[in-house]
C-alpha positions in Angstrom: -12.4 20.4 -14.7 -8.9 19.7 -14.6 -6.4 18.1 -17.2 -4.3 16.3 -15.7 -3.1 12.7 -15.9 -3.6 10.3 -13.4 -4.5 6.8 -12.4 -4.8 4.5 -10.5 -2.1 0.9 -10.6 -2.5 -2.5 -8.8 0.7 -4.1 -8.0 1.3 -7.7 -9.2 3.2 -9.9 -7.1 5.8 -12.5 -8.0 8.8 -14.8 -7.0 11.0 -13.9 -9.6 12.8 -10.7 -10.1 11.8 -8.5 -13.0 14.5 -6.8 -13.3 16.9 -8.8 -15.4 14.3 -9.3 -18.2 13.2 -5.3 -17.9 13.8 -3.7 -21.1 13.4 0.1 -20.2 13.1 0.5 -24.0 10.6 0.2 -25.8 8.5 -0.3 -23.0 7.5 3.3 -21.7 4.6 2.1 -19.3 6.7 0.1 -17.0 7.3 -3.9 -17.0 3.6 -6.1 -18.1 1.8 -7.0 -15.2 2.7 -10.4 -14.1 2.1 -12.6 -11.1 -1.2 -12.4 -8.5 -2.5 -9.3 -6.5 -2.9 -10.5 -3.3 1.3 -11.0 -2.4 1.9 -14.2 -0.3 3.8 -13.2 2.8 4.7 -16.7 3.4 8.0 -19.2 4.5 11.3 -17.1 3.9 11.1 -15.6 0.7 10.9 -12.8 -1.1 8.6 -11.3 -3.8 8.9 -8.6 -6.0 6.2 -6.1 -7.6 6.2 -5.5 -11.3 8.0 -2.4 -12.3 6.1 1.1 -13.2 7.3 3.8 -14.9 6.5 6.9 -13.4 8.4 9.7 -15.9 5.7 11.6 -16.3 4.0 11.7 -12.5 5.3 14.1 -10.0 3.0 12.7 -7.1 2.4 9.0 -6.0 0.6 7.6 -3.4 0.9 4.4 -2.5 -1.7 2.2 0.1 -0.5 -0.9 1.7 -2.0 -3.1 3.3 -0.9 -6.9 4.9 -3.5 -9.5 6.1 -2.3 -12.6 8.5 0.6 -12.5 11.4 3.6 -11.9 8.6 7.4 -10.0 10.0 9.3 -8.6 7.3 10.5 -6.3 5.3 8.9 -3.8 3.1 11.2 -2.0 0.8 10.1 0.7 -2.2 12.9 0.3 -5.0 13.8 3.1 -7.3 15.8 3.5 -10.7 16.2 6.0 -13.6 18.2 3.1 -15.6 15.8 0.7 -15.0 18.6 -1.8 -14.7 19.3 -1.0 -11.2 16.8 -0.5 -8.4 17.9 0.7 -4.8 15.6 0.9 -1.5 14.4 4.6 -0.6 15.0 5.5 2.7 11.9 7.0 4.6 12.4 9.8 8.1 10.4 8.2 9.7 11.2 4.7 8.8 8.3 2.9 7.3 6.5 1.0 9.9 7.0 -2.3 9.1 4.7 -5.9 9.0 5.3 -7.1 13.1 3.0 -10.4 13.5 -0.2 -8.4 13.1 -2.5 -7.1 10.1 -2.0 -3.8 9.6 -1.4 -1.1 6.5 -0.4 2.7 5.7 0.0 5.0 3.5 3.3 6.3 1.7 3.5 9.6 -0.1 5.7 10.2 -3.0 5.5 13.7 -3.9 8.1 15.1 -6.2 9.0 11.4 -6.7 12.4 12.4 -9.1 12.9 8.9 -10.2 11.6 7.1 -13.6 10.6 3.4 -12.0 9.3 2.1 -8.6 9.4 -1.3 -7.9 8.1 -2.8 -4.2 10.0 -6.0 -2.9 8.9 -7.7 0.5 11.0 -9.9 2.1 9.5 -12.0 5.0 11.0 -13.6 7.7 8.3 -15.4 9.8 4.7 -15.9 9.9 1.8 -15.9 6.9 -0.6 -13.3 5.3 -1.2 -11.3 2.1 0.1 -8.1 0.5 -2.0 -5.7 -1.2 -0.4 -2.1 -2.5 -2.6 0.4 -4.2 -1.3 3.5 -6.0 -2.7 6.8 -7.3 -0.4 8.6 -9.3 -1.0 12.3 -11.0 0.6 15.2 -12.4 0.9 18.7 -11.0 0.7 20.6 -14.5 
């Protein structure tokens, strides 16, 4: 049986930005869940994930998944300050939400920053986003 640490996180979704009220410290789990589960891809806006602090997981997954006919943008943000947060790049690009349902899966191992932080930005069209993560340690 192994020891490691693990779990599993629901992403929150919200209009507003957490990142100007993100106090890294004393807050080692990440920023408190706000906002609903189900994202609404919706008009042109853009919503924003709470923030979770990975500094003790080496592997992530994450599962996305979109309902509806949205076309956006689907970024993962990451930051060791936790007071800036800049879009990974991905070869391949991720895939990303076209007019149809659809989903994927990202993996993150050796993830080497402290914080993720998902933002979607949509341009046209309606649905809901849902993003699932599994996160463990390799010792």
């Amino acid at each position: 049986m192994s020891g490691k640490n693990q779990g599993v996180t629901t992403y929150n979704w919200q209009l507003a930005n957490p990142i100007p009220t993100f106090l890294p410290n004393p807050h080692p789990g990440g920023s408190l869940p706000s906002g609903i589960i189900l994202g609404p891809m919706a008009g042109v806006t853009t919503i924003y994930s709470n923030i979770i602090d990975l500094a003790k997981m080496d592997a992530i997954g994450l599962e996305v998944t979109w309902t509806g006919t949205p076309t956006g943008i689907f970024s993962v943000m990451s930051s060791n300050s936790g007071a800036y947060f800049y879009a990974l790049t991905f070869d391949p690009a991720l895939a990303q939400p076209a007019g149809t349902p659809g989903g994927y899966v990202v993996d993150l191992v050796q993830y080497p920053f402290r914080y993720i932080m998902l933002q979607y930005t949509n341009l046209t069209g309606a649905g809901t986003l849902y993003v699932v993560e599994q996160h463990k340690d390799f010792n």
